[in-house]
N, C-alpha and C positions, 0 to 999 in steps of 0.2 A: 274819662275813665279809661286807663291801659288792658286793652285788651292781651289775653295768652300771647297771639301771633307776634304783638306789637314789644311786646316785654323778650321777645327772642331773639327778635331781627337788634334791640338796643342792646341784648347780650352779646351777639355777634361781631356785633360793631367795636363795640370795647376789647375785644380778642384779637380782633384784626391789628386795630392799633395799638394795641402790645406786643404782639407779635412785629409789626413795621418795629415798633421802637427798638427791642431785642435786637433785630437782625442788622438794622445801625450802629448799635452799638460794637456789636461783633466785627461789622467794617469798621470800625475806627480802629477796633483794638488789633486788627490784623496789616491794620494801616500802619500802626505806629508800630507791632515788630519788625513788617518789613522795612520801614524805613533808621529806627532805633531813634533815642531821643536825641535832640539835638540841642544845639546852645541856648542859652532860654528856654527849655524845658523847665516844667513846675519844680521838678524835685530837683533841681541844680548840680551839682557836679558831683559823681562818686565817687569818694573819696578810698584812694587803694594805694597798694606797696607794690613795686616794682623790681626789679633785678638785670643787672643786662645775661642777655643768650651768652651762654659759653663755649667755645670752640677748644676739642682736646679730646685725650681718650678720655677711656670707659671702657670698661669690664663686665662683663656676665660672668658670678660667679654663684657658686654654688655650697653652702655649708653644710659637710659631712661631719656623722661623730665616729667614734672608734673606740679602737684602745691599742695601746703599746705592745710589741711581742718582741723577745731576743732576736736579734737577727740568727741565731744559730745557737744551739742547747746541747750539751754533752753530759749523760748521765755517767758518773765514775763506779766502776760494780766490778769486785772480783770475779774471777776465772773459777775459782776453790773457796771450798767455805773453810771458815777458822776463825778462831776469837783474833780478836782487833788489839794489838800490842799498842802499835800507836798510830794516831789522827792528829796530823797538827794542824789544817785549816778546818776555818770557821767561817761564818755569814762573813762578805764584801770582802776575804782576804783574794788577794792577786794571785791568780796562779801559771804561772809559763808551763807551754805544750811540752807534754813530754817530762815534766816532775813528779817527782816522788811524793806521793800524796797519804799514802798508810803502810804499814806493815802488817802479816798477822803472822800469827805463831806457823812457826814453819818445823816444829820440832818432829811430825810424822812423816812428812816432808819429806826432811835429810835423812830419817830412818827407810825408805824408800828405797832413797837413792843408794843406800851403804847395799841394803839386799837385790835392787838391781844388780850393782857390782858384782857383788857374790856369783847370782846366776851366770854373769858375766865369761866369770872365771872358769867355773864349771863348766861352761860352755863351752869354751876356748881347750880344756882340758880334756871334753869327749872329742872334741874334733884333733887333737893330737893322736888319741888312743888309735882311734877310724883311719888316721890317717897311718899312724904303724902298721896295724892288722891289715889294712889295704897293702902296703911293701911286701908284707912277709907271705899273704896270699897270692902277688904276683912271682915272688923269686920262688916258689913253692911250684908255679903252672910250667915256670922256666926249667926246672929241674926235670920235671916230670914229661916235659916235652923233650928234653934231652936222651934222658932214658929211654925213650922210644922210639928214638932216632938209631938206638944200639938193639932195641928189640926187648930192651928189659920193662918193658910197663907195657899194660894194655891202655888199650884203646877208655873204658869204664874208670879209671885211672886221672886219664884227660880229663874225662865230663867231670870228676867229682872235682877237681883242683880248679877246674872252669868254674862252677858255680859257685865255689869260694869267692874265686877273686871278684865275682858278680856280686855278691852278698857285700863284700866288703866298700864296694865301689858306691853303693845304694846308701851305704851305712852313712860313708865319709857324707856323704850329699845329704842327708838328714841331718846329720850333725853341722856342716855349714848352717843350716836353715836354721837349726835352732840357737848358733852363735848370732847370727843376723836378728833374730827375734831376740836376744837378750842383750846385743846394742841397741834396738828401740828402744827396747822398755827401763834403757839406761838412761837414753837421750828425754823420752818422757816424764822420767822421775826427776831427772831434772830441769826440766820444762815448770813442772808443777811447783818445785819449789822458786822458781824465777815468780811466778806467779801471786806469789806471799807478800812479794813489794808492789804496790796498785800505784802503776803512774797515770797520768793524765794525756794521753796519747791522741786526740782529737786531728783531724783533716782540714786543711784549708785556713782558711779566717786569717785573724789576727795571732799574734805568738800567744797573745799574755789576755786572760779572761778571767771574770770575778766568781767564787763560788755567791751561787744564789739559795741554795738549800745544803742541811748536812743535817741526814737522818739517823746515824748509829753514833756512837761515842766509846772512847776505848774501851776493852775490856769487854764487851759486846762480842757478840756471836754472829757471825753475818754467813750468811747465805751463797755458795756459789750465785754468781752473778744479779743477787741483790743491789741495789741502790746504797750506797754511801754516801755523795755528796751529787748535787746537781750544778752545773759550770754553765755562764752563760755570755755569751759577746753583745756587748752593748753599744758597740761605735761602730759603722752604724748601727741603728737601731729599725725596727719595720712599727709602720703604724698600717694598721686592719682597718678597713670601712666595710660596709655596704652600701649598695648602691641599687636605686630598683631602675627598672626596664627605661622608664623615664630619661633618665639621666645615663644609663650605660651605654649607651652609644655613643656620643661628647664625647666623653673618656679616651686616651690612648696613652701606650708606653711614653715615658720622659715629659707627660705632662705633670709644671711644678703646683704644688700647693704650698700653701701656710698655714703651720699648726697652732697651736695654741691647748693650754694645759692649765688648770685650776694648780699647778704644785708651783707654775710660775709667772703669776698674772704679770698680761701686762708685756710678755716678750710674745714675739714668734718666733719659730723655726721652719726652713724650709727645708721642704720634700719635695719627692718628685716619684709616681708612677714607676712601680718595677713590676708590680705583675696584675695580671687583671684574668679573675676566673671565667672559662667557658663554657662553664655553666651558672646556672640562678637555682639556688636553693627551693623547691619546690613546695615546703610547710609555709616560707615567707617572701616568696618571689624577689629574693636579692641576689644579689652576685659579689664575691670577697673579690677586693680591691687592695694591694698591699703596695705601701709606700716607703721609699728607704730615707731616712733622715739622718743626716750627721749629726752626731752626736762626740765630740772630740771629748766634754768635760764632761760625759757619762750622767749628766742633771736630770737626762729621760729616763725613765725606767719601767718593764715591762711592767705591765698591769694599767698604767696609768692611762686614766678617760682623756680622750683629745678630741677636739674640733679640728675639721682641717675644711678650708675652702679652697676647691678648685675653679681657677680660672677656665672654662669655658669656651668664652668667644672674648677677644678684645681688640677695639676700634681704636683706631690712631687719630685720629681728626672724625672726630663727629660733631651734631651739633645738640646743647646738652642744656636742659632746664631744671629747675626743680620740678619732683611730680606734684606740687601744690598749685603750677602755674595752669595745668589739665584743668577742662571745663567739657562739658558737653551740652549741645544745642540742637536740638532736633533730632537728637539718638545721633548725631556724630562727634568726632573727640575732637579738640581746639582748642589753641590758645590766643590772648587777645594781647596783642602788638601794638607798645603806644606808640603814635605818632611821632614824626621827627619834633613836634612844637612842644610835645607833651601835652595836647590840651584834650587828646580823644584816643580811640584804640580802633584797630580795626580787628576782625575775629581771621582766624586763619586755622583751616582746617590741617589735621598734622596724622601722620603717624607714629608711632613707638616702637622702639627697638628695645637698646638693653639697658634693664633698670639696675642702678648701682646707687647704696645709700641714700637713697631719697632721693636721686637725679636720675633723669631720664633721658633716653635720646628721642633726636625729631626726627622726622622727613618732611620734607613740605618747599613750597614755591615760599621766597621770600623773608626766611626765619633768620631774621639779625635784627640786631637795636634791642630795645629792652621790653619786657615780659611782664605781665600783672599775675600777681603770686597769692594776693589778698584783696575779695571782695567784687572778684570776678562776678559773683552770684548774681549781681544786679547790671551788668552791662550784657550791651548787645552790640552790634555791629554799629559803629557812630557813634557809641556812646561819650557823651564827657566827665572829663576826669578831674579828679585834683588828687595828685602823688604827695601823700601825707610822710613815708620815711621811704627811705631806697633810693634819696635826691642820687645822690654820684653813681648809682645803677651799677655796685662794684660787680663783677663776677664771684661766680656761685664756688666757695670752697671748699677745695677736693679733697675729699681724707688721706 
C-alpha cells in the first residue's frame, strides 16, 4: 500500500525527468540553429529563386505634389474709367508687349483738352497784358526820374511811380505762373486721353504672352484701374511644392526634378529648383518650393496638379539587391549568398542605404554572386538549396 510520502517522492521523480527530457530537447534545437541543416537533413533541400547582386547607381528620391503657376502674371486695367468701345482679345489669344489691347470712349477726353487749350490761351494773353503794363510802368519811373533831375517832381512822385512799377513786376510773375499752370493742365488733358487706348505694356519676360482671363466686354463701363483682361507667361512655367522639415534640408537651388501630370500621362518633364522659402508656414509646418520647367509647347498650364520627384542623394556604383532578398535573424538584417556550387547559402549580415523601386543598396564584407529573393523563411546559415527559377541569376532591372 503507497503511502502520502511515497506517492510524492514518485511525483517528483516523474518532474525531474520531464524536465531532463525538455532541457534536451532545447540542446538539440539550439544545436541545430547554430549549426543550420545540413546535406541529408530530413527535410531536404529548400527550394528558392535567386537573382545575381547588381553593381550601378541608384537614387534616393523623393515624391512631391504641387500645382502649376504662370511664371509671371500681368493684370491689363485702365488709368481712366469709360465705356469700352472696343476689346478684341479673348481666352488663349497671343498678345505681344506693348499692343493695343482696348479702346474707350475718349469723347470727354478730347473735350478736356480743347478747354485746356482755351485756358491756355488766356493765359498766354494776361501774361502779354502784365507784361505791357510792366513797360509802361517802367518808362513812367524813367520820366519821373528825369523831371527830378530838373527839379520839376517831388520826391512822393518817385515812390508812387516806384510802386507801380513793383505792382506790375509781381503781376507779370503771377501771370507766368498761371501760363505754366495752364500748359500742365494741357499736357495732362492730354495724358488722359493717351490713356483711352489700354496697351499691354508689361517688364521683362518673354515678348509675346497668352490672355488667360477677360472680365469686361465691349460696351461695358470699367472702372479707372479695373481689371480687363489677365496675361500670363507660360514658357517657362513654375511648379509650387511643399515640403516639411524632413525633407528641407536635402533640398538646394539647381537641384533637377521630374514632373509628371494627369493632362499627360505617361511623359515627364524636367525641372530644376529656383527658389526655396525661408521660412515654413506655421498652421502646416511646410516651406514653398518653386521649380522652373520648360515649357517650349505651352502643354503645362497654371492650375494643373503635378507630382515632381526629386533626387536627393545618388550613388554611381553601389551594390544593389532587391528588397525581397532582406531577411532578418536574431533582430539583425541579411541576406543569404548562394554558394559558388549552388548547392547551400551562407547568411551575411548587411546594411541599407538608398531604397529606389524596390531595390536596395548593401554594405557588407563579401556581397557578390547571387542572392535568394524567395523562401529565404526557411534557411539559415548552411542551409541547402535547390534554385527552382533564376537558373542564369540575370541582374535585377533598372527602371
Amino acid at each position: 500500500m503507497n503511502t502520502p510520502s511515497g506517492t510524492k517522492l514518485v511525483a517528483s521523480g516523474l518532474l525531474l525527468l520531464g524536465l531532463v527530457g525538455l532541457g534536451w530537447q532545447l540542446f538539440e534545437r539550439l544545436a541545430s540553429d547554430i549549426e543550420g541543416p545540413k546535406r541529408g537533413d530530413d527535410r531536404g533541400p529548400v527550394p528558392v529563386e535567386v537573382v545575381a547582386i547588381e553593381r550601378g547607381p541608384i537614387e534616393w528620391r523623393r515624391a512631391l505634389t504641387g500645382t502649376l503657376e504662370a511664371l509671371a502674371e500681368f493684370v491689363v486695367a485702365p488709368k481712366v474709367g469709360g465705356r469700352i468701345e472696343q476689346l478684341d482679345l479673348d481666352l488663349g489669344d497671343t498678345v505681344t508687349r506693348d499692343q493695343l489691347v482696348a479702346r474707350l470712349d475718349n469723347a470727354e477726353f478730347v473735350q478736356a483738352v480743347e478747354q485746356a487749350r482755351a485756358d491756355l490761351a488766356v493765359a498766354e494773353a494776361n501774361l502779354a497784358e502784365a507784361q505791357s503794363l510792366l513797360q509802361i510802368a517802367q518808362r513812367e519811373l524813367d520820366r519821373i526820374d528825369r523831371l527830378r533831375e530838373r527839379g520839376l517832381s517831388s520826391e512822393s512822385q518817385t515812390d508812387v511811380a516806384m510802386a507801380d512799377l513793383l505792382a506790375k513786376q509781381a503781376h507779370v510773375k503771377v501771370t507766368k505762373a498761371q501760363l505754366t499752370r495752364a500748359e500742365a493742365a494741357l499736357e495732362t488733358a492730354r495724358i488722359r486721353v493717351g490713356y483711352t487706348q489700354v496697351t499691354a505694356g508689361w517688364r521683362g519676360g518673354n515678348q509675346q504672352r497668352l490672355v488667360a482671363e477677360r472680365y469686361l466686354d465691349e460696351g461695358e463701363t470699367v472702372a479707372a484701374n479695373a481689371a480687363l483682361l489677365r496675361i500670363v507667361e507660360l514658357d517657362p512655367i513654375t511648379a509650387v511644392v511643399f515640403v516639411t522639415e524632413r525633407d528641407y534640408g536635402r533640398l538646394a537651388l539647381g537641384q533637377e526634378a521630374l514632373l509628371s501630370t494627369d493632362a499627360w500621362p505617361g511623359e515627364l518633364f524636367r525641372g530644376r529648383i529656383q527658389r526655396i522659402a525661408p521660412v515654413f508656414r506655421e498652421n502646416v509646418r511646410q516651406a514653398r518650393i518653386e521649380l522652373r520647367v520648360e515649357n517650349p509647347e505651352q502643354r503645362l498650364k497654371p492650375g494643373m496638379f503635378v507630382r515632381a520627384e526629386v533626387v536627393f542623394q545618388r550613388v554611381a556604383e553601389a551594390v544593389i539587391v532587391p528588397e525581397a532578398a532582406l531577411a532578418r535573424r536574431a533582430g539583425r538584417e541579411g541576406i543569404f549568398l548562394v554558394r559558388p556550387g549552388g548547392e547551400a547559402v551562407d547568411w551575411r549580415e548587411v546594411e541599407t542605404g538608398i531604397r529606389q523601386d524596390g531595390r536596395v543598396q548593401l554594405f557588407g564584407e563579401g556581397l557578390q554572386g547571387r542572392v535568394v529573393v524567395l523562401g529565404q523563411q526557411l534557411l539559415e546559415q548552411g542551409s541547402v538549396i535547390r534554385i527552382v527559377t533564376g537558373q542564369d541569376a540575370k541582374p535585377v532591372a533598372r527602371p
